[in-house]
Residue frames as qw, qx, qy, qz and C-alpha x, y, z in Angstrom:
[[0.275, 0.223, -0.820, 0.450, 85.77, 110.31, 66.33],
 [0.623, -0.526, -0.497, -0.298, 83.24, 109.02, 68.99],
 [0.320, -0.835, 0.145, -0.423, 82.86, 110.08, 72.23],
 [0.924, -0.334, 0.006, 0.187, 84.08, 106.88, 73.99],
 [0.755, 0.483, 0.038, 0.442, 87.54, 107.93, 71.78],
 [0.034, 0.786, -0.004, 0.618, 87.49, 111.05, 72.86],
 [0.669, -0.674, 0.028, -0.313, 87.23, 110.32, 76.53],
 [0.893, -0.147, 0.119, 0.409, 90.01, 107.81, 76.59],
 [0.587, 0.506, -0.067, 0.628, 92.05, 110.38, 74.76],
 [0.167, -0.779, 0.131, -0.591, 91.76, 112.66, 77.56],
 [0.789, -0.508, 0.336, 0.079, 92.75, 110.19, 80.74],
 [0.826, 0.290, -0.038, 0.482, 95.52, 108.97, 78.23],
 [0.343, 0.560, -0.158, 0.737, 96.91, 112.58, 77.76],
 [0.353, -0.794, 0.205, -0.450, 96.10, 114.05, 81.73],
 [0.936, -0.266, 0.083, 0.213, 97.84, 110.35, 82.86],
 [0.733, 0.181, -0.065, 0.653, 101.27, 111.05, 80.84],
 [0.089, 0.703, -0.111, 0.697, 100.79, 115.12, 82.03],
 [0.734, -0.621, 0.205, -0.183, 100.83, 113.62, 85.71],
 [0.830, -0.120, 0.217, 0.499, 103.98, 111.57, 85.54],
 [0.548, 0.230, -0.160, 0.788, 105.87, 114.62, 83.84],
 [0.238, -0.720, 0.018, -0.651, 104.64, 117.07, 86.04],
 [0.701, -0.547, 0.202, -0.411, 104.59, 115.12, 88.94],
 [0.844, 0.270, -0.456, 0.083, 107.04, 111.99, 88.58],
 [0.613, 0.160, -0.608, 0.479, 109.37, 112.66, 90.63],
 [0.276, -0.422, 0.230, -0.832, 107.37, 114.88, 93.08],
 [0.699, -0.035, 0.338, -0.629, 104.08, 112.91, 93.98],
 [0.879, 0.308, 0.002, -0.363, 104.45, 110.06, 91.85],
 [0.063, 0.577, -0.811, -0.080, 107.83, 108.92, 92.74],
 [0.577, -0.069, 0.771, -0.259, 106.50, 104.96, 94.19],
 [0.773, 0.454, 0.430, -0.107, 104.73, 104.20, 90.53],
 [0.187, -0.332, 0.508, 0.772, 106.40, 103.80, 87.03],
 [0.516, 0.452, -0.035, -0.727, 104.14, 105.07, 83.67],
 [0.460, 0.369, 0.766, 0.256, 102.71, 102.37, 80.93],
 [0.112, -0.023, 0.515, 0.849, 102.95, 102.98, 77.45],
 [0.311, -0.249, -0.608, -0.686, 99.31, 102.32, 76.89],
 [0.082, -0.051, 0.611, -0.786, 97.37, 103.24, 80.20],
 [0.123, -0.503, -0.850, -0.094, 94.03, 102.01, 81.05],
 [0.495, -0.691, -0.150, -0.505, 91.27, 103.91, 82.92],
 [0.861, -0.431, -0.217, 0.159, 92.39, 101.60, 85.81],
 [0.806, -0.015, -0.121, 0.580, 96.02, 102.77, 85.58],
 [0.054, 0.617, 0.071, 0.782, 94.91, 106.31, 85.44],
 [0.632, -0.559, -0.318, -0.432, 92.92, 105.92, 88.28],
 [0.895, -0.304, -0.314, 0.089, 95.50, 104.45, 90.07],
 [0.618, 0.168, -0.171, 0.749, 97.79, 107.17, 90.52],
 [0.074, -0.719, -0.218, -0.656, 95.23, 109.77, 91.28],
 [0.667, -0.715, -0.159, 0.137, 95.63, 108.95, 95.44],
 [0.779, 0.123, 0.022, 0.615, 99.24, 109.86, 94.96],
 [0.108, 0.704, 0.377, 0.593, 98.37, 112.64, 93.28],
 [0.426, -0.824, -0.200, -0.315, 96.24, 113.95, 96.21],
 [0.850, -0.335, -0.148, 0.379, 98.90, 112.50, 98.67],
 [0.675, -0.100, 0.253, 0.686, 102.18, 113.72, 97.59],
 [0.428, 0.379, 0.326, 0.753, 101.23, 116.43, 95.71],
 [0.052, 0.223, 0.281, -0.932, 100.00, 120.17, 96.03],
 [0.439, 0.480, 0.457, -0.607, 96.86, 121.56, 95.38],
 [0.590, 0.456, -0.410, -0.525, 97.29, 121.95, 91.37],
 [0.132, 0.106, -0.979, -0.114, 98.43, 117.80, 91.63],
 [0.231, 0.302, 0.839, -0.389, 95.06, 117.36, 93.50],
 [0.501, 0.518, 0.106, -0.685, 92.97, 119.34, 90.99],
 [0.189, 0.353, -0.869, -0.291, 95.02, 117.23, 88.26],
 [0.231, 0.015, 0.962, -0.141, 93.78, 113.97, 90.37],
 [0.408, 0.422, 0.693, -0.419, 90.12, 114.99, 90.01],
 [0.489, 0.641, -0.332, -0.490, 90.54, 115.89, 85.80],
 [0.407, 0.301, -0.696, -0.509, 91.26, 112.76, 85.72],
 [0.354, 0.304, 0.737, -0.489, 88.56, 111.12, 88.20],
 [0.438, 0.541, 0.259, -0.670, 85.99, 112.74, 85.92],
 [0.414, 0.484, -0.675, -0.372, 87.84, 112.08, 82.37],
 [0.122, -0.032, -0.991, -0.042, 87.56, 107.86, 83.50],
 [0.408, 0.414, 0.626, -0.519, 83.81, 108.13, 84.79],
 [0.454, 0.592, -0.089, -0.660, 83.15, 109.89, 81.32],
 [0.363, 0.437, -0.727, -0.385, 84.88, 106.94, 79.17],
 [0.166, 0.178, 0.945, -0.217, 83.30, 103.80, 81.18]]
């Protein structure tokens, strides 16, 4: 598997572990796509920080770092 692969698998899987951890907490205002971008990851992470507690904000930046790594 190549790294690019790899990277996207990881914002894929910390995007859908933010929406069930967090859905209805921090992440009530947005609704999940089946097949998430970088962008769509990216776009929940202010929530995240918002709305959520400190483990949502550590969340936000695992997947800050996980989309820098796949671009």
């Amino acid at each position: 598997m190549s790294p690019e692969t790899e990277q996207t698998k990881t914002f894929v899987s910390l995007y859908r572990r933010a929406f069930k951890e967090y859905g209805a907490s921090a992440l009530w205002s947005s609704s999940p796509v089946p097949e998430p971008t970088c962008e769509d990851a990216l776009a929940i992470t202010l929530s995240l920080r918002v709305e959520g507690d400190l483990n949502a904000r550590r969340l936000a930046e695992q997947i800050e770092k996980a989309c820098r790594a796949a671009v």
